[in-house]
Structure formats: structure tokens, C-alpha cells
C-alpha positions in Angstrom: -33.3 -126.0 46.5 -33.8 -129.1 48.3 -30.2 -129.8 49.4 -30.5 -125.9 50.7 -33.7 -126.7 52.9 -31.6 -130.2 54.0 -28.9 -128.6 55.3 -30.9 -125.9 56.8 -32.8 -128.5 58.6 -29.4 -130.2 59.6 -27.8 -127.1 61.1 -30.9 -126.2 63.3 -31.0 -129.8 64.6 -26.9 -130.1 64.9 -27.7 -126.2 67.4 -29.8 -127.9 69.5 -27.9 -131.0 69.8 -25.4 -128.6 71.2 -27.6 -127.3 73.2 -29.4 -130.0 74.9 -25.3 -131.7 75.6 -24.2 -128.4 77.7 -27.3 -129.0 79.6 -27.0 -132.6 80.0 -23.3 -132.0 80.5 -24.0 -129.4 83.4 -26.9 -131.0 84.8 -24.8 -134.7 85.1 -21.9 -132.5 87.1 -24.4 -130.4 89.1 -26.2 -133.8 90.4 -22.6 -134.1 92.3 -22.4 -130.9 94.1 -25.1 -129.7 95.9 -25.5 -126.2 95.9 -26.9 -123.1 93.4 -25.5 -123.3 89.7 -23.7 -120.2 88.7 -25.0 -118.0 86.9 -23.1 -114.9 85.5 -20.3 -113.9 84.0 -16.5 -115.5 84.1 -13.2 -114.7 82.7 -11.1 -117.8 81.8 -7.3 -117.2 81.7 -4.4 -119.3 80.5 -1.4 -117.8 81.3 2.0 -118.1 79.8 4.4 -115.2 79.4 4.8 -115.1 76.1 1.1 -116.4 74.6 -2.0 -116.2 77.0 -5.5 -116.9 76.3 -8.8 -115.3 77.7 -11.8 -115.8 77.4 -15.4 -114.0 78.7 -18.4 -116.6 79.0 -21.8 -115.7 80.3 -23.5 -118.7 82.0 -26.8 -118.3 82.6 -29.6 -121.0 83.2 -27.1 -123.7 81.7 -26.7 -121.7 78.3 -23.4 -120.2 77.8 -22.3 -117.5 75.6 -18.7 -116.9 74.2 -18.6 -112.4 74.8 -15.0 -112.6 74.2 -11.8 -114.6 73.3 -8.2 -113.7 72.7 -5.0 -114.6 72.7 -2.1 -112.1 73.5 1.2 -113.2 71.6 3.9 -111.1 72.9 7.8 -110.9 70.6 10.5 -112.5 72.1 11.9 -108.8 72.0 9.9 -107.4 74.9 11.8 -108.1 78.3 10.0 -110.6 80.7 8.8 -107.1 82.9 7.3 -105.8 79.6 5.6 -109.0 79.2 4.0 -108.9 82.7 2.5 -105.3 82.0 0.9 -106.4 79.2 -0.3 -109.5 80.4 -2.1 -107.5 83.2 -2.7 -104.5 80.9 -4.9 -107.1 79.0 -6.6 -108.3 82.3 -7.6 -104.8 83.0 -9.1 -104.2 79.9 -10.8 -106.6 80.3 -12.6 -106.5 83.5 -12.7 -102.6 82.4 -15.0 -103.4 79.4 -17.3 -106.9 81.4 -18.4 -107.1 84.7 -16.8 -110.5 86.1 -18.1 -112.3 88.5 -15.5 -114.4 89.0 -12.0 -115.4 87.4 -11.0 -119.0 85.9 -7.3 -120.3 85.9 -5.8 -122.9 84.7 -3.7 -123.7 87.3 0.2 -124.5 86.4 1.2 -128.0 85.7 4.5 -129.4 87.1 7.6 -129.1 85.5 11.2 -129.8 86.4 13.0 -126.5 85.0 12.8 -124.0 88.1 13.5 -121.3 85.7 10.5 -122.3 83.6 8.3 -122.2 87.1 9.1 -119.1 88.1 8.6 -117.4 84.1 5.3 -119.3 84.5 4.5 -118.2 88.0 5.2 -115.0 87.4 3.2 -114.5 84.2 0.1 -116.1 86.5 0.7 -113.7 88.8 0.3 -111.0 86.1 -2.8 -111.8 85.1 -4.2 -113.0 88.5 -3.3 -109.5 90.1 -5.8 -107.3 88.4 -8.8 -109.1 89.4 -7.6 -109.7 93.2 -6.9 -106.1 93.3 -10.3 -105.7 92.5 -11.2 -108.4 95.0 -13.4 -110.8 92.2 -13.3 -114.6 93.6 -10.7 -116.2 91.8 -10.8 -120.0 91.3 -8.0 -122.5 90.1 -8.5 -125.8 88.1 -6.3 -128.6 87.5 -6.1 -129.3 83.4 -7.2 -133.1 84.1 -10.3 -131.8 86.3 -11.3 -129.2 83.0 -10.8 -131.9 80.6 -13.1 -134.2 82.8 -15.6 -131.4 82.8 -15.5 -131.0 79.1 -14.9 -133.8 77.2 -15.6 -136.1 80.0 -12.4 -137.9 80.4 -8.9 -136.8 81.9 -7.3 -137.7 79.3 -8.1 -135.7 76.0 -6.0 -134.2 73.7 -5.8 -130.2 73.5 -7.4 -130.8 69.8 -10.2 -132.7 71.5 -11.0 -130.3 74.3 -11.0 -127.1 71.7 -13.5 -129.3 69.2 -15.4 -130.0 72.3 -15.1 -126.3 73.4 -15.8 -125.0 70.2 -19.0 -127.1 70.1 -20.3 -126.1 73.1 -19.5 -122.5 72.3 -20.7 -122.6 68.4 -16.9 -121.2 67.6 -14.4 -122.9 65.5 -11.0 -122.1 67.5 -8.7 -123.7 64.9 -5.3 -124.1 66.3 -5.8 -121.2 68.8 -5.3 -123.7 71.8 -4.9 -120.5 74.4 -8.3 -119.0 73.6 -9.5 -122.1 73.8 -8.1 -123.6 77.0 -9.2 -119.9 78.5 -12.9 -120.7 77.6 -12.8 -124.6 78.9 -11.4 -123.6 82.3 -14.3 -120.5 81.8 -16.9 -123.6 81.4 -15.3 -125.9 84.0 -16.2 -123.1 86.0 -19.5 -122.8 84.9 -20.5 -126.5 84.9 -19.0 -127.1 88.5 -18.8 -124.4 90.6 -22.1 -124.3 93.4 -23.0 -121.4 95.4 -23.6 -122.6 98.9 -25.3 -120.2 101.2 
């Protein structure tokens, strides 16, 4: 009965532990920026043609809330136009079903291989589309810059920054590294972006 009331007492002070980080975390990024903290809710997309992640965060007075994460595995047997319907298919259903303030991408790293740019360009495009259509801000973020913002340096593993993530979101992503890139771009969003009237 004892251990029970232990580990009770362990989980409620590991929550707030949690807690009080995202809010040191936010208030030692907002200290750089000057400006309002957002406040609402963001869709954080990591596109890639064949296995995107999305995420739905609400961010509100430095507490955020995971409303949604996914990632969309597509077979190898749909063509690459098949692929970009339902990547934006997806989008859609999602902004259908939350009402987004703004959009989080991760923005594409370099690579050599043209024909891996354009696949990767035109599965951003995809899920970018939707929410321009519906003209809600989009913003782009370098992965170095999330990492920075989530773990704290640019140079963290993916297994690190979905711990972190997880952490700060109270959900254990596993090895679902597209859900939870999705929701650390979603955060760097939340921790860094400044309204400025």
C-alpha cells in the first residue's frame, strides 16, 4: 500500500516537473523576442511522400496540449500523384475537424539527389496547400532551430527530441519519429513565435 501511495506521489511530482520545464523552457526563449506569446492552436507537419507526421497542439498560457498526432504511411503501390492527394486529403481533414491558427513545417534539409528534392518538395507542397488555400499563416523552421528549442541544443538525436517531446507532451511516441517531429516543430512554434502589433 505504501509503494502504491510512493509512486503516486512520484508521478504527481514527475507532472509538474514537466510542467514547470515547458514554462521555464518558453519563458527562457520568450525573454529573446519581444513581442506577445502565442496563444492558440498549431498544426505541426513533417512531410515526406511516403510517411508524414502531424500533429495538433493547443498552446495556451505556456501549457500545451497534444489534440492530435498521426502519421500517414502510404504503400509503395500508390503512384507519387496518389500520394499527394492523400497527403493533402489528410491536411484537410484536419483543419476540417480543428480550427488552426497557424501551420508548423519543418522545412526541408539539403540533399544532393535532385530527384529526392523534388519527391520531397512536392510532398511539402501537398500538405502546405490546403492551409494556404485557406490563407492560415504558415511558418517554416530549420530542424537545428526546433532541436534548439526543444532539447536545447542543435545537435540532438531524433530519439532525444521525441523523449523530450514526449515529455513535454505527457505521450510516449516510441519509434513514431514523424508524429513526433510534427509536434516539436508544433512546439518550436509555440515557444518562439511573438505577435508583434
Amino acid at each position: 500500500m505504501a509503494n502504491k501511495s510512493n509512486r503516486k506521489l512520484w508521478a504527481g511530482y514527475v507532472q509538474r516537473k514537466q510542467k514547470q520545464s515547458i514554462r521555464k523552457l518558453a519563458n527562457n526563449i520568450s525573454i529573446q523576442n519581444k513581442g506577445r506569446p502565442f496563444a492558440g492552436v498549431i498544426l505541426g507537419i513533417d512531410p515526406s511522400l511516403r510517411g508524414s507526421g502531424f500533429s495538433v497542439i493547443k498552446y495556451v498560457n505556456q501549457e500545451a496540449e497534444l489534440l492530435n498526432s498521426s502519421t500517414l504511411k502510404i504503400s509503395q503501390k500508390y503512384s507519387m500523384a496518389q500520394c499527394l492527394g492523400t497527403i493533402a486529403n489528410q491536411v484537410d481533414s484536419l483543419l476540417n475537424k480543428y480550427v488552426i491558427d497557424h501551420v508548423a513545417v519543418e522545412q526541408t534539409i539539403y540533399v544532393q539527389n535532385f530527384q529526392t528534392a523534388q519527391i520531397m518538395g512536392a510532398a511539402r507542397g501537398a500538405a502546405i496547400a490546403p492551409a494556404a488555400m485557406r490563407n492560415i499563416q504558415l511558418f517554416e523552421y530549420a530542424p537545428l532551430r526546433i532541436k534548439k528549442a526543444i532539447v536545447g541544443h542543435g545537435k540532438a538525436s531524433k530519439d532525444q527530441v521525441s523523449k523530450m517531446t514526449g515529455a513535454l507532451l505527457g505521450k510516449d511516441f516510441g519509434n513514431c519519429y514523424d508524429e513526433s517531429d510534427a509536434s516539436a516543430v508544433a512546439l518550436c512554434h509555440a515557444f518562439t513565435w511573438k505577435n508583434i502589433d
